[in-house]
mmCIF file of the N, C-alpha and C atoms, coordinates in Angstrom:
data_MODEL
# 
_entry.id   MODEL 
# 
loop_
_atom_site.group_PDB 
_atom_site.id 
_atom_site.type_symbol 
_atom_site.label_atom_id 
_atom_site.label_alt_id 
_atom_site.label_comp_id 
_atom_site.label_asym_id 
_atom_site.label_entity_id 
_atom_site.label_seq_id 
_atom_site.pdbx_PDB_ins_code 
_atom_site.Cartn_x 
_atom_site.Cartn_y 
_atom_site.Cartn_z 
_atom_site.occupancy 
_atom_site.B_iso_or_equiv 
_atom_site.pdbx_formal_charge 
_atom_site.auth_seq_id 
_atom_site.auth_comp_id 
_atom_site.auth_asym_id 
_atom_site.auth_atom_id 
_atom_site.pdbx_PDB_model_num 
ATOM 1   N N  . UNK A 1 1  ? 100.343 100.726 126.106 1.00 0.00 ? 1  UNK A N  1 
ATOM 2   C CA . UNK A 1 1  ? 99.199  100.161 125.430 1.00 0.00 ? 1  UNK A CA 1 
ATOM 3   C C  . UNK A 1 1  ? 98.789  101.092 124.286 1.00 0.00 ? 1  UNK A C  1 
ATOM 4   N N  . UNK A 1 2  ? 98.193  100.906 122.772 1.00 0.00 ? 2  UNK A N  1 
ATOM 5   C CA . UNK A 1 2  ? 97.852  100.905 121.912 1.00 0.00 ? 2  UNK A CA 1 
ATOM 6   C C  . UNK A 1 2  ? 96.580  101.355 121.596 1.00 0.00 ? 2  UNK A C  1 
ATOM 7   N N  . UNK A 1 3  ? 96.379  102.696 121.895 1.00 0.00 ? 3  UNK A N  1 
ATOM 8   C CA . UNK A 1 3  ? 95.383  102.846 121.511 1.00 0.00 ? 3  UNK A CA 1 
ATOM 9   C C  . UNK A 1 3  ? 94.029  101.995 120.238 1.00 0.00 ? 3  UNK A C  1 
ATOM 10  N N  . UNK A 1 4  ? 92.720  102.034 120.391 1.00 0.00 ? 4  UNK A N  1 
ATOM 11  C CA . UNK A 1 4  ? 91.992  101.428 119.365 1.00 0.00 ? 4  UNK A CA 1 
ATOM 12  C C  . UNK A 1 4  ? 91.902  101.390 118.166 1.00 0.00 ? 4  UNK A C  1 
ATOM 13  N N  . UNK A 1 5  ? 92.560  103.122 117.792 1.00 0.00 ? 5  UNK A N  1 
ATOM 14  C CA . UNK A 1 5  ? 92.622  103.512 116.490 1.00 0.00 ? 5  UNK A CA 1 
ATOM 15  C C  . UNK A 1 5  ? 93.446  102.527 115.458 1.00 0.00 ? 5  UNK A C  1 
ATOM 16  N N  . UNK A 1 6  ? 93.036  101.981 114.440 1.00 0.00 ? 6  UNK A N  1 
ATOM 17  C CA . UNK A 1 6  ? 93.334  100.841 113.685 1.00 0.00 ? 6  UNK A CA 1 
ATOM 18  C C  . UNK A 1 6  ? 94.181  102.043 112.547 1.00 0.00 ? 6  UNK A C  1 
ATOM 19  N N  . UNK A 1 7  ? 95.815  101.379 112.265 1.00 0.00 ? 7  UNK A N  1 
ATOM 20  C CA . UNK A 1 7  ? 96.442  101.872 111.588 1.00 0.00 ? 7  UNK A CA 1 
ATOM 21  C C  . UNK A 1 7  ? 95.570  101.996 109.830 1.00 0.00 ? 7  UNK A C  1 
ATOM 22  N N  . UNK A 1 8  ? 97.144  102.805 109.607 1.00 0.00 ? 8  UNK A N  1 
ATOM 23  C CA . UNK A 1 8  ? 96.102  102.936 107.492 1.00 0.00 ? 8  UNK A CA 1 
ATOM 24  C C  . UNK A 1 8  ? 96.343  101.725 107.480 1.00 0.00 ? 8  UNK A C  1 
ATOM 25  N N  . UNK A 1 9  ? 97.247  100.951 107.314 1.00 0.00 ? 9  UNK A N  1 
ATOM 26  C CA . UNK A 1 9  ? 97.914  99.899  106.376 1.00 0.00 ? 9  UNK A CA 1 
ATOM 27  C C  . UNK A 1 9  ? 96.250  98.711  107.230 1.00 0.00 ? 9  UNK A C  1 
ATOM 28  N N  . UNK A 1 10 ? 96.519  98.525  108.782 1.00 0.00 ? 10 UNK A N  1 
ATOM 29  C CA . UNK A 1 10 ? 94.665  97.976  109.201 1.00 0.00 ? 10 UNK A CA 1 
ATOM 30  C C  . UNK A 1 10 ? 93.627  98.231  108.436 1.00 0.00 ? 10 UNK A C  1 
ATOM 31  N N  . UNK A 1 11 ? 93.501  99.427  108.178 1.00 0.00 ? 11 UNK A N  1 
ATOM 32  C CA . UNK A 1 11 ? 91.934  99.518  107.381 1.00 0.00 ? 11 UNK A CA 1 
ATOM 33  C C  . UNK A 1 11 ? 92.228  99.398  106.068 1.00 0.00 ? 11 UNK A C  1 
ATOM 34  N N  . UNK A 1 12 ? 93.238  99.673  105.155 1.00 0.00 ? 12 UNK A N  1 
ATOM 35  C CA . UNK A 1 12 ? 93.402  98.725  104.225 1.00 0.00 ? 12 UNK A CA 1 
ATOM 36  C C  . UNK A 1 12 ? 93.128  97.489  103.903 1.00 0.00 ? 12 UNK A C  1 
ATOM 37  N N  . UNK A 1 13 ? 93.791  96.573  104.417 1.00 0.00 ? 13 UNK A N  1 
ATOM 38  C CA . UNK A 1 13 ? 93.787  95.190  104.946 1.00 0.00 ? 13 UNK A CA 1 
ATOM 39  C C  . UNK A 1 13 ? 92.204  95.098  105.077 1.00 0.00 ? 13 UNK A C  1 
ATOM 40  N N  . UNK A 1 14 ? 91.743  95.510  106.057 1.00 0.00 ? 14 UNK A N  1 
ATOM 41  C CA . UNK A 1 14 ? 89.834  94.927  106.178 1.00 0.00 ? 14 UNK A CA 1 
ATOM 42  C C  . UNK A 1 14 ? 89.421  95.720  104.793 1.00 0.00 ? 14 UNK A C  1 
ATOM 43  N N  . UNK A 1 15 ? 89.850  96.714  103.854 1.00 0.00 ? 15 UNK A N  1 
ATOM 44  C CA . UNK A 1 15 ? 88.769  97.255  103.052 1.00 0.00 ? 15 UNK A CA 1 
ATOM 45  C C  . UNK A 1 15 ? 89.513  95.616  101.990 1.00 0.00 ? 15 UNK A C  1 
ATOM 46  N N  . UNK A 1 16 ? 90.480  95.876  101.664 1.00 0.00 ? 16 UNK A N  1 
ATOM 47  C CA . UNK A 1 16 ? 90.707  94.676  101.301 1.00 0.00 ? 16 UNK A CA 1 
ATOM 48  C C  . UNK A 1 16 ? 89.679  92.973  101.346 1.00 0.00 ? 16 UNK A C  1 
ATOM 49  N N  . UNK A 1 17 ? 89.502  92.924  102.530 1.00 0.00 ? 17 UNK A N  1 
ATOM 50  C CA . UNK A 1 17 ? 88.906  91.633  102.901 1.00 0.00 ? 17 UNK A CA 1 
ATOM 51  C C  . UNK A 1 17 ? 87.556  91.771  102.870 1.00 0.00 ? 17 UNK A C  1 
ATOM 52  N N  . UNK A 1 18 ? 87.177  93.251  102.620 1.00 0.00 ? 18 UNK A N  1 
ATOM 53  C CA . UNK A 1 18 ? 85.484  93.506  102.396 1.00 0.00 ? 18 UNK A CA 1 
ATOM 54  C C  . UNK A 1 18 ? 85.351  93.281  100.730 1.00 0.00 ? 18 UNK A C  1 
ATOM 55  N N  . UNK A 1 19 ? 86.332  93.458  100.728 1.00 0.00 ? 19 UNK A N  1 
ATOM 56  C CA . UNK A 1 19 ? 85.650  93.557  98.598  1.00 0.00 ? 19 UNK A CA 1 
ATOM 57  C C  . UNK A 1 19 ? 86.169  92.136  98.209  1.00 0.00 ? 19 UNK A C  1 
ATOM 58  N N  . UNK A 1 20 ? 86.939  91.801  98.837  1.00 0.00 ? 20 UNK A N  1 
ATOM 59  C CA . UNK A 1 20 ? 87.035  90.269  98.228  1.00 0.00 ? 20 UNK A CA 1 
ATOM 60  C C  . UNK A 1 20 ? 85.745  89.112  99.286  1.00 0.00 ? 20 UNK A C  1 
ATOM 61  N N  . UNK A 1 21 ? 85.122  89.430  99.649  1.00 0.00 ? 21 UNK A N  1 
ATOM 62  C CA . UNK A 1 21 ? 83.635  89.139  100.799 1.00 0.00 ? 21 UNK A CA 1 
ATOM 63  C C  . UNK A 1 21 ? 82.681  89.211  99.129  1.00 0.00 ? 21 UNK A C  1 
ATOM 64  N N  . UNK A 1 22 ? 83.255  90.171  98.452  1.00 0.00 ? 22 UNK A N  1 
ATOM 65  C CA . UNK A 1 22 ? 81.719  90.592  97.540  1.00 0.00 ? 22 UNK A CA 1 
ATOM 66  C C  . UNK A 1 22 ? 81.931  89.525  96.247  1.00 0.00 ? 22 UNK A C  1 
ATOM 67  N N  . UNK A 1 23 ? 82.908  88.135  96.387  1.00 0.00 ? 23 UNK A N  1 
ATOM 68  C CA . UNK A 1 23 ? 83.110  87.013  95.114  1.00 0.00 ? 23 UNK A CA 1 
ATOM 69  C C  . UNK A 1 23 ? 83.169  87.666  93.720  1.00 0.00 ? 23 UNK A C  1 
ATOM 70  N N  . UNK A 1 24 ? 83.046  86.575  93.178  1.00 0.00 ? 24 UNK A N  1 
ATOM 71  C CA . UNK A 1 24 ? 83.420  86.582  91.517  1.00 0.00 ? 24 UNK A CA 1 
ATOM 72  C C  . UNK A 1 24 ? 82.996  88.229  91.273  1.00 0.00 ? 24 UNK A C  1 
ATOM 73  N N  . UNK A 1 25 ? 82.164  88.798  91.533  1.00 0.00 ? 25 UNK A N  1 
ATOM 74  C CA . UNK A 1 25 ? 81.664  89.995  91.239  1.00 0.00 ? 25 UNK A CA 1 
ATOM 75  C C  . UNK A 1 25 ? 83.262  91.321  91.153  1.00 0.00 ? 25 UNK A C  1 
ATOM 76  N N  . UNK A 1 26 ? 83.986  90.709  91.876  1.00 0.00 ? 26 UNK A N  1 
ATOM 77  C CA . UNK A 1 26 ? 84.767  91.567  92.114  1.00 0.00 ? 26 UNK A CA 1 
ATOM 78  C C  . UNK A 1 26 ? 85.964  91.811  90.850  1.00 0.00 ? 26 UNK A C  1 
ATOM 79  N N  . UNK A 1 27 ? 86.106  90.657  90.667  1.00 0.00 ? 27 UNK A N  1 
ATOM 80  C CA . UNK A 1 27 ? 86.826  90.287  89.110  1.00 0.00 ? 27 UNK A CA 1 
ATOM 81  C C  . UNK A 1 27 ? 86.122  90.849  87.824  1.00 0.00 ? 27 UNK A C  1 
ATOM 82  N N  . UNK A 1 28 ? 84.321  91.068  88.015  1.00 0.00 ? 28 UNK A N  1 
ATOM 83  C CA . UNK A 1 28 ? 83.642  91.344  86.479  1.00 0.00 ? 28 UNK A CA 1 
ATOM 84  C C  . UNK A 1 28 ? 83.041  92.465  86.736  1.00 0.00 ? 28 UNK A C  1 
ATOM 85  N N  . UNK A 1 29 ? 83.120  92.929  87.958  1.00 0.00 ? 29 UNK A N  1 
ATOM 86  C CA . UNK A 1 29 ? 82.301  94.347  87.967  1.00 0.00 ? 29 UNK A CA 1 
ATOM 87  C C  . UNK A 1 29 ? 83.544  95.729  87.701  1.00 0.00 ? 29 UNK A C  1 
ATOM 88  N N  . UNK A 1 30 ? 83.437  96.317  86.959  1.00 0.00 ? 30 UNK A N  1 
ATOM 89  C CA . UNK A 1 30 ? 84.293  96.935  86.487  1.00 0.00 ? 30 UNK A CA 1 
ATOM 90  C C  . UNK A 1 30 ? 84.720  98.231  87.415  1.00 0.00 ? 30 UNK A C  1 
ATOM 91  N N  . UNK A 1 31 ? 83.545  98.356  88.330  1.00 0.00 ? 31 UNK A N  1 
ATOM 92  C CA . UNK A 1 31 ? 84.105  99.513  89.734  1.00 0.00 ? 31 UNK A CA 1 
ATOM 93  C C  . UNK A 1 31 ? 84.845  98.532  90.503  1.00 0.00 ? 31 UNK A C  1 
ATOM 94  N N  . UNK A 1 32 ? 84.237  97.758  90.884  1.00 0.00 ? 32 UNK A N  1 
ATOM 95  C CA . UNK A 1 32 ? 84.500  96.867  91.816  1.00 0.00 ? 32 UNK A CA 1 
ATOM 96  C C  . UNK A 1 32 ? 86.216  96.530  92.129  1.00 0.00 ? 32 UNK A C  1 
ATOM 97  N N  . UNK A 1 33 ? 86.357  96.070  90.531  1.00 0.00 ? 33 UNK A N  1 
ATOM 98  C CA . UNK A 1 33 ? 87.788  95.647  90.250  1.00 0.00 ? 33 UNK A CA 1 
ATOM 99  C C  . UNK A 1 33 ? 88.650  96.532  90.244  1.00 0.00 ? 33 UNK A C  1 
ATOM 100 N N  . UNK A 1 34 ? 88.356  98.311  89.853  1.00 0.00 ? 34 UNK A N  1 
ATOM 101 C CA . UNK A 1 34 ? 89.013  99.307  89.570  1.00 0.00 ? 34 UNK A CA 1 
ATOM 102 C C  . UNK A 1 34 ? 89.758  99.291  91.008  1.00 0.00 ? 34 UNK A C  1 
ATOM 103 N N  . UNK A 1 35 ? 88.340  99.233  92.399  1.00 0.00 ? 35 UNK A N  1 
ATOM 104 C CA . UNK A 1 35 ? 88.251  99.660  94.166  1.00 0.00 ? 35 UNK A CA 1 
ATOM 105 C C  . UNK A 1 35 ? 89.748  98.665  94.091  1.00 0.00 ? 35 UNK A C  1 
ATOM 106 N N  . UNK A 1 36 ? 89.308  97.384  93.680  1.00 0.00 ? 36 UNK A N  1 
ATOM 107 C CA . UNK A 1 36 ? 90.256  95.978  94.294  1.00 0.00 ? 36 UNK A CA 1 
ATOM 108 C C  . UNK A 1 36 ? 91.998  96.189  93.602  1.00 0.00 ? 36 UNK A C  1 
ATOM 109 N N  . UNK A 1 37 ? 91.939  96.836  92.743  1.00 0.00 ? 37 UNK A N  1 
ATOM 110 C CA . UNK A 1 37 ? 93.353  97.126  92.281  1.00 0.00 ? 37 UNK A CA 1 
ATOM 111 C C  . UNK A 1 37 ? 93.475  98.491  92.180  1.00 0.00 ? 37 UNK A C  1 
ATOM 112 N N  . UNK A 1 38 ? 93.079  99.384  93.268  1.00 0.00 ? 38 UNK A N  1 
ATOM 113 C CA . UNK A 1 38 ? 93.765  100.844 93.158  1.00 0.00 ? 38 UNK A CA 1 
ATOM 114 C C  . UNK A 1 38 ? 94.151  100.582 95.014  1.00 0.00 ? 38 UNK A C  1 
ATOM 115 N N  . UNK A 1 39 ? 93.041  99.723  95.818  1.00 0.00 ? 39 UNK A N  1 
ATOM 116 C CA . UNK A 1 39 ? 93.615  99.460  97.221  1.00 0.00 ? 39 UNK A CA 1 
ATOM 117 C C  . UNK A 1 39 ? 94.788  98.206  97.149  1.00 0.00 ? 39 UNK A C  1 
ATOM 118 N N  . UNK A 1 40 ? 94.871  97.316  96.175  1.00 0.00 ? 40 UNK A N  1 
ATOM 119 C CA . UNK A 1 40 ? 96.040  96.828  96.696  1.00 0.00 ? 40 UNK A CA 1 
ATOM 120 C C  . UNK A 1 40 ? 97.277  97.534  96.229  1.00 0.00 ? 40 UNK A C  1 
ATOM 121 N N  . UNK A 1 41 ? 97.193  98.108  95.262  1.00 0.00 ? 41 UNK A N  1 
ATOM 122 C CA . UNK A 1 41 ? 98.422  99.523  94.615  1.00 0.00 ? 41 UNK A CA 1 
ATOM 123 C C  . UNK A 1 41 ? 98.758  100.073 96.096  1.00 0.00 ? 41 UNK A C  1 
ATOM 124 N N  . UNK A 1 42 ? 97.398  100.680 96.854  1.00 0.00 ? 42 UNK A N  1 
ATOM 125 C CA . UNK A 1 42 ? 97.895  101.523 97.682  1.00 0.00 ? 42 UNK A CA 1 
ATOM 126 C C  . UNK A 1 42 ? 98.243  100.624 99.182  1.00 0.00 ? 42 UNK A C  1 
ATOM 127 N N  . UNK A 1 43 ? 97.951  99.675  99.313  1.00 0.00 ? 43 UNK A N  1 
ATOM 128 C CA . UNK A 1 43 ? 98.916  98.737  100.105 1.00 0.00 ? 43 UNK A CA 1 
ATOM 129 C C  . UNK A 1 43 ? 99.983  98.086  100.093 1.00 0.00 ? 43 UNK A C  1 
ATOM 130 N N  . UNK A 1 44 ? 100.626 98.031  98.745  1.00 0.00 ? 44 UNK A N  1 
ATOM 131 C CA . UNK A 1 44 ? 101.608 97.538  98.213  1.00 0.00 ? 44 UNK A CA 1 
ATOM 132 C C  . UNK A 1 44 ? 102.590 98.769  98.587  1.00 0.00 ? 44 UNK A C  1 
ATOM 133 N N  . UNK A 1 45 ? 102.356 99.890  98.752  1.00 0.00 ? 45 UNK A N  1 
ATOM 134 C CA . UNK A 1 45 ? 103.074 101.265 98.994  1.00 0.00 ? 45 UNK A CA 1 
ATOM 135 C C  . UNK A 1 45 ? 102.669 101.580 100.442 1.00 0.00 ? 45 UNK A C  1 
ATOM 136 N N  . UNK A 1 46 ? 102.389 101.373 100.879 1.00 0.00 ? 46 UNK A N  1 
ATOM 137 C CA . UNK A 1 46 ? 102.309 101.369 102.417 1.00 0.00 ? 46 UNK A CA 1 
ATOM 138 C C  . UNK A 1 46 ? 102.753 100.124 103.393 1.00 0.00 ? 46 UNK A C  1 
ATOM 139 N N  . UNK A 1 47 ? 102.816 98.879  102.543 1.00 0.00 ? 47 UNK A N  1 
ATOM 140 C CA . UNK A 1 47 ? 103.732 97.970  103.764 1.00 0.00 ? 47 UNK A CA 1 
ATOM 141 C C  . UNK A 1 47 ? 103.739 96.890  102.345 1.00 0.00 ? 47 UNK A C  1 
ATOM 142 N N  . UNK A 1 48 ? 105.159 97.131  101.515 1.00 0.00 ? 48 UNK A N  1 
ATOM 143 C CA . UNK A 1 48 ? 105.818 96.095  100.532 1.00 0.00 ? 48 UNK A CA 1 
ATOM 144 C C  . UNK A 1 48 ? 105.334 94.913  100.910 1.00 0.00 ? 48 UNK A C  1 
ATOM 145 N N  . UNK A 1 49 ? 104.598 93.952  100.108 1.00 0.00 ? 49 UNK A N  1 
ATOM 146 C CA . UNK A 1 49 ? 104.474 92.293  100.730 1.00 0.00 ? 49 UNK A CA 1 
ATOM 147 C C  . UNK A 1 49 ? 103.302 92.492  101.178 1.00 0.00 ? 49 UNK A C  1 
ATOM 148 N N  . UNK A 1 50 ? 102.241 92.854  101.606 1.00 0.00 ? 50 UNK A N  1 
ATOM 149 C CA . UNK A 1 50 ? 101.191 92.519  102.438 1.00 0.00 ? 50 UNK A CA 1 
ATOM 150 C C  . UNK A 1 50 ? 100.328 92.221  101.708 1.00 0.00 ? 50 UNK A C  1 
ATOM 151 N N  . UNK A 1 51 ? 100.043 93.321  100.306 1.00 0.00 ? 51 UNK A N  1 
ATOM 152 C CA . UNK A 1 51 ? 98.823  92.339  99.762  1.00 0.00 ? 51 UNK A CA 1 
ATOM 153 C C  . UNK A 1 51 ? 99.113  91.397  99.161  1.00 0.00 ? 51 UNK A C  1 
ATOM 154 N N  . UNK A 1 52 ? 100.046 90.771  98.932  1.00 0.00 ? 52 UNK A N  1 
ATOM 155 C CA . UNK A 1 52 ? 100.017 89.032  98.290  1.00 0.00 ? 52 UNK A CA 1 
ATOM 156 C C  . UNK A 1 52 ? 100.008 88.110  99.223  1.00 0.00 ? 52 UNK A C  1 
ATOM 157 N N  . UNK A 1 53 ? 100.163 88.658  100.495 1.00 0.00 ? 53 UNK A N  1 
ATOM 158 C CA . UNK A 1 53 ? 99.945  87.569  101.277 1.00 0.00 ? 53 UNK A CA 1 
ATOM 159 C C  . UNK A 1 53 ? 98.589  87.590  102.213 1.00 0.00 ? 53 UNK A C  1 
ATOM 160 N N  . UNK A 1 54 ? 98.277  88.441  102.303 1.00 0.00 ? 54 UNK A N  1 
ATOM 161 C CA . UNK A 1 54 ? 96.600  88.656  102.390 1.00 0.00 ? 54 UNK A CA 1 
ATOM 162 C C  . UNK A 1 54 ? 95.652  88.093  101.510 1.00 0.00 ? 54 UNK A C  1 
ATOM 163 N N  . UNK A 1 55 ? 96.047  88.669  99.644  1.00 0.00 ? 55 UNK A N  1 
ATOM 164 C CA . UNK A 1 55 ? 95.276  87.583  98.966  1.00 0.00 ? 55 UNK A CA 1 
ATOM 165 C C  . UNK A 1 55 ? 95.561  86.230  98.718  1.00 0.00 ? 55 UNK A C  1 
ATOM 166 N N  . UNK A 1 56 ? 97.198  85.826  99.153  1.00 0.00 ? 56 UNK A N  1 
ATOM 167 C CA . UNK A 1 56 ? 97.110  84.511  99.384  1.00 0.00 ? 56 UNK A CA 1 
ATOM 168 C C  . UNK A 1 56 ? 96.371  83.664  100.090 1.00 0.00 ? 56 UNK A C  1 
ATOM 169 N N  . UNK A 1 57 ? 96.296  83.714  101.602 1.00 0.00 ? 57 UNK A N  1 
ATOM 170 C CA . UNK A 1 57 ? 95.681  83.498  102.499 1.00 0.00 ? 57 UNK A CA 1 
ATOM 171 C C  . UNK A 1 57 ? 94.102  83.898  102.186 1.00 0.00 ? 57 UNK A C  1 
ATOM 172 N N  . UNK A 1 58 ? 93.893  84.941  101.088 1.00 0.00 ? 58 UNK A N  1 
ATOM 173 C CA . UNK A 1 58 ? 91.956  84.419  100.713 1.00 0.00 ? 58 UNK A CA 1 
ATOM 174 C C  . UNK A 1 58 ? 92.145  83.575  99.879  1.00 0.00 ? 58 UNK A C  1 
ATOM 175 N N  . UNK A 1 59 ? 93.058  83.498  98.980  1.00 0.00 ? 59 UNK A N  1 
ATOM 176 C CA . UNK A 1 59 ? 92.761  82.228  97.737  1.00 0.00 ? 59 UNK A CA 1 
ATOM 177 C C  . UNK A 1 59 ? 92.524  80.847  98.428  1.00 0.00 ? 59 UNK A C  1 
ATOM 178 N N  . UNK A 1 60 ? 93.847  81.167  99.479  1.00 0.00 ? 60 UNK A N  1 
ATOM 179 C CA . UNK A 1 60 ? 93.994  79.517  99.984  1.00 0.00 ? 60 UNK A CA 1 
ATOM 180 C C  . UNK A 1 60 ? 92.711  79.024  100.739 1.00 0.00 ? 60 UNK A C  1 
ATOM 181 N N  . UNK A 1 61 ? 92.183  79.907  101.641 1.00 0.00 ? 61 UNK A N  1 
ATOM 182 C CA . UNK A 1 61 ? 90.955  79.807  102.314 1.00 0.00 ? 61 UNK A CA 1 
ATOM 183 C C  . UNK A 1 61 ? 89.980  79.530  101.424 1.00 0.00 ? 61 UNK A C  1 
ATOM 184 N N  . UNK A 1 62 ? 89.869  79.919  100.235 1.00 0.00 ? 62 UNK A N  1 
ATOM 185 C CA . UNK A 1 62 ? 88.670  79.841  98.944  1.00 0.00 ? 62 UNK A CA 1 
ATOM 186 C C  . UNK A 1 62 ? 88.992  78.318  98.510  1.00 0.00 ? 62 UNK A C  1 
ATOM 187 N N  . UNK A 1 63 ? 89.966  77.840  98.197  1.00 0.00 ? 63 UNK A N  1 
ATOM 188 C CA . UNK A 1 63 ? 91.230  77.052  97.889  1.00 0.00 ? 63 UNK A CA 1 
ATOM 189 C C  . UNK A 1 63 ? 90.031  75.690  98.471  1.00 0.00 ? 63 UNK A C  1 
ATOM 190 N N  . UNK A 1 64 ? 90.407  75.951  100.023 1.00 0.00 ? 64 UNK A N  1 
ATOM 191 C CA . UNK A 1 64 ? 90.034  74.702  100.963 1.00 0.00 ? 64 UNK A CA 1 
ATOM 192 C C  . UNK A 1 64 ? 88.330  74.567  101.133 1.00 0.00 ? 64 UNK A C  1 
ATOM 193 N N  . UNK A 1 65 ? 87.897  75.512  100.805 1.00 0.00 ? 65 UNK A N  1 
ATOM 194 C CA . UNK A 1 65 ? 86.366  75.564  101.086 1.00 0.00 ? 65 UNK A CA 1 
ATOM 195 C C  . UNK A 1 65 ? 86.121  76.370  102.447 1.00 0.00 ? 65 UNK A C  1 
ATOM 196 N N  . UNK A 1 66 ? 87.259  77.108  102.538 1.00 0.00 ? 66 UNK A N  1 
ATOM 197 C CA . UNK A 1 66 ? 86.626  78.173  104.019 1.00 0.00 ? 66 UNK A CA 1 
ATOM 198 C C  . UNK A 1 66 ? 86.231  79.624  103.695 1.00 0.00 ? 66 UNK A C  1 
ATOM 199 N N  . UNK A 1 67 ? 85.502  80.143  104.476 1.00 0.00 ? 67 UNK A N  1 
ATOM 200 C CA . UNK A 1 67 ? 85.205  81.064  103.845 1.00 0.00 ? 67 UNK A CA 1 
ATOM 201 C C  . UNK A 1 67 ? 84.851  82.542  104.822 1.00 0.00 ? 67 UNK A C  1 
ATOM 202 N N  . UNK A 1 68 ? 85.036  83.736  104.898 1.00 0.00 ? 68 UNK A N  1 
ATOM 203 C CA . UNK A 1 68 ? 84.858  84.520  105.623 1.00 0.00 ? 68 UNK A CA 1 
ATOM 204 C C  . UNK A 1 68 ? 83.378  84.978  106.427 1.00 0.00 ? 68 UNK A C  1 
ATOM 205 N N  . UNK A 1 69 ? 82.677  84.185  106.113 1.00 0.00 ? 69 UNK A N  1 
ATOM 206 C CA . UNK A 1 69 ? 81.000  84.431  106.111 1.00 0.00 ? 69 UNK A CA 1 
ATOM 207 C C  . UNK A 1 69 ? 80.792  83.920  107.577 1.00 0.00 ? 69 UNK A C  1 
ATOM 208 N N  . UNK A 1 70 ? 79.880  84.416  108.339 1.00 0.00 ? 70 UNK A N  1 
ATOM 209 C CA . UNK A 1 70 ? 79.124  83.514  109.700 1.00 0.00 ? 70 UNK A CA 1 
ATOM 210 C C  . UNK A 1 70 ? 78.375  82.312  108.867 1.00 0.00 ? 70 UNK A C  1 
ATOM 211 N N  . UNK A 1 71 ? 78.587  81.709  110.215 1.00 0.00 ? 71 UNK A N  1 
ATOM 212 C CA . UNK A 1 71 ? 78.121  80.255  110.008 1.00 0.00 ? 71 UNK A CA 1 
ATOM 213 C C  . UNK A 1 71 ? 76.662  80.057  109.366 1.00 0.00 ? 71 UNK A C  1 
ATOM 214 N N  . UNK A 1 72 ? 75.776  80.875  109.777 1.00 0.00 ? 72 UNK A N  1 
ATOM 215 C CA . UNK A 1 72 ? 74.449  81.145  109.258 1.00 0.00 ? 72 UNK A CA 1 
ATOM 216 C C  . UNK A 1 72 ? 74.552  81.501  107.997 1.00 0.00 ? 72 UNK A C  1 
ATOM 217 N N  . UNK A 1 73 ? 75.616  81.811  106.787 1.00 0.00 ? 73 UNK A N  1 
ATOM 218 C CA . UNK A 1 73 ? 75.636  82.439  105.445 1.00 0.00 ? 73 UNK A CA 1 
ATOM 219 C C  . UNK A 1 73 ? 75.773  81.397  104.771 1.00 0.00 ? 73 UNK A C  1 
# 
């Protein structure tokens, strides 16, 4: 069994899914966007393929009208 400790390439992945949580902002805020393309650089080098299919799977979810938020948001 597997300890709890969440790998790098894991907390990548969620810092990933936290800054794309923060919308359009992330595309025009100029830190924002720097955070969103220096972590997928550094996920792209830690497991080839993962962030395009991570931000696939947010586009597509954005795509359909689903969205990462509790139901109350």
């Amino acid at each position: 069994m597997r300890d709890a400790t969440p790998t790098p390439v894991e907390l990548q992945v969620l810092q990933l899914v936290a800054l794309w949580r923060q919308g359009p902002a992330v595309r025009h805020d100029p830190v924002l966007a720097n955070m969103f393309a220096r972590l997928m650089a550094a996920l792209n080098r830690s497991a080839p393929g993962v962030a395009a299919r991570v931000l696939g799977t947010l586009e597509d979810m954005q795509a359909r009208g689903l969205g990462l938020f509790a139901r109350g948001d």
